[in-house]
N, C-alpha and C positions, 0 to 999 in steps of 0.2 A: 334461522332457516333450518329447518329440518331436512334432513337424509329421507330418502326414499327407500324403502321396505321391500328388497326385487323377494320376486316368489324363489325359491330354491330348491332343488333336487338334490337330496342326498345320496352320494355315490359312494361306497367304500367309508364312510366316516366324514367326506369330506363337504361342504355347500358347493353348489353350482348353478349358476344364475341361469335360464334358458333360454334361448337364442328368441322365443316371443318376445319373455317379459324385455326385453333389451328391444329392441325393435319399438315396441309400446310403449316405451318410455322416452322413447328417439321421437316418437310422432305424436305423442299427448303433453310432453312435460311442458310445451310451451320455450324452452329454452333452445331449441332447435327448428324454431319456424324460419320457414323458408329453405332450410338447407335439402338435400339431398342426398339417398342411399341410390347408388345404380352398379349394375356387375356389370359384367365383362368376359364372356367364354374366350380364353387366352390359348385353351388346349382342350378339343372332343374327338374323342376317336369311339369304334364301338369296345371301348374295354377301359378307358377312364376320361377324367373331367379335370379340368385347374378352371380356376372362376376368383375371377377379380371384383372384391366389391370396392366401391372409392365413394368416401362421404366428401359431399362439397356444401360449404358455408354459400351463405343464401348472394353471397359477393361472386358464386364462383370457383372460390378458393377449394383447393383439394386439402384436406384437416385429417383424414386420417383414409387407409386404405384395411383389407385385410386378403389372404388370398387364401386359396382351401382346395384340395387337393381330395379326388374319393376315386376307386375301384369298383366298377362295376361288381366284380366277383368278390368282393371284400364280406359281403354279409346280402341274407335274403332279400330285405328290402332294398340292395342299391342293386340287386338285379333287374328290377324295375325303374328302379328311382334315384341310380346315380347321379344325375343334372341337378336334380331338385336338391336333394341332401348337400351333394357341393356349393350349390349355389347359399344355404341355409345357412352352412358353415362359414361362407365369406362372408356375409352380412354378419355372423355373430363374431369373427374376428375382427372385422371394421371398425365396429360399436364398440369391441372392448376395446382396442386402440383408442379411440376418440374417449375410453373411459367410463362406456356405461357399463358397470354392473361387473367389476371388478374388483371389488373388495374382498372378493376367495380365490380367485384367482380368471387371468382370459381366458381359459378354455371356456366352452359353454357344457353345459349340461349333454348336451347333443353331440356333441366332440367328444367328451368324454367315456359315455356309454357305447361310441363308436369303436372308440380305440381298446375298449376293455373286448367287446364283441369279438373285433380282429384278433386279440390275442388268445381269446379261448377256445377260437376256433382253428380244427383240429388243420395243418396242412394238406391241401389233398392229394394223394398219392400217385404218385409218376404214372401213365398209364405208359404199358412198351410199346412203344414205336412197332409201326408195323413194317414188315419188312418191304423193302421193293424190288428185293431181286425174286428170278423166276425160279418156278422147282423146275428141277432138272429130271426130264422123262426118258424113260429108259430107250429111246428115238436119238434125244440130244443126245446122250451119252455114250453113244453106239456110235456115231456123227463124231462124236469129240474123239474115239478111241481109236475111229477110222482115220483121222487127219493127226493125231502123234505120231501111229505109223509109218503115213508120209511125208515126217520130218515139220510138222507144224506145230511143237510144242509150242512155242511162244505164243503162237494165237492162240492154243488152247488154255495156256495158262491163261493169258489175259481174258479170254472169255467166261471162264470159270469163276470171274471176280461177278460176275454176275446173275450168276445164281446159287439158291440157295443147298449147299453141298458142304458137309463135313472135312475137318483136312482130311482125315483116312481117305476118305474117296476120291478128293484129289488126287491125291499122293496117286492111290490104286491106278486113276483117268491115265494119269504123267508118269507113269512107272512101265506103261507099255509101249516105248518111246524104241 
């Protein structure tokens, strides 16, 4: 009996079988009739996927599983097409659990150009938080310098946590007490 020839992607030096040619070989080799690949959305939000694929022998039987996890923001195409690519990824984990196309190793070609992508891409940068407190008009603060006089520092201080004011000018507000 002869071995089957999967087509390969080479990544870094290394072979990598791709989540097709494994699938094609799952439904042409003849050795797998009757059985079944089917997922499972386990986890969808609008910002990532987890996707259950589960291969069952033609009795039923559950033979091998794989599960795949993606980020919408991870790379350009799963900004479109996270569902799909996660879904891709658990049927090419499945198949290589059940053993097909395994001989370089489970990840798939597709897995692996994924997680190189993630890593080269650059993290993106904190954006600052916008503020939510109010600026302080020379109104309010005429208002705040009026009610320290009449002995309302504490409400002044605690109102002062809410807007946006330097400590000096705190300090200046609460120093006319």
């Amino acid at each position: 009996m002869s071995r089957h020839q999967f087509k390969t992607t080479n990544i870094k030096g290394k072979e990598y079988v791709e989540v097709n040619q494994r699938i094609k070989y799952f439904r042409e080799s003849g050795n797998y009739e009757g059985w079944s690949l089917s997922t499972e959305v386990t986890h969808l939000d609008d910002s990532s996927c987890v996707i259950k694929a589960t291969i069952a022998n033609k009795e039923g039987y559950i033979v091998a599983t794989g599960f795949a996890q993606e980020d919408k923001s991870s790379s350009y195409i799963n900004k479109t097409s996270y569902v799909e690519n996660c879904e891709t990824s658990a049927w090419g984990r499945a198949l290589a659990n059940l053993g097909i196309g395994i001989d370089t190793s489970i990840a798939s070609s597709n897995e692996v150009s994924m997680a190189i992508s993630k890593q080269n891409t650059k993290a993106p940068e904190k954006v600052a938080e916008k503020s939510s407190k109010k600026v302080l008009t020379d109104e309010v603060k005429a208002k705040m310098l009026q009610a320290v006089k009449n002995g309302k520092t504490d409400a002044v201080q605690t109102a002062l946590e809410n807007y946006e004011v330097s400590k000096k000018e705190a300090s200046e507000i609460l120093a006319n007490a």
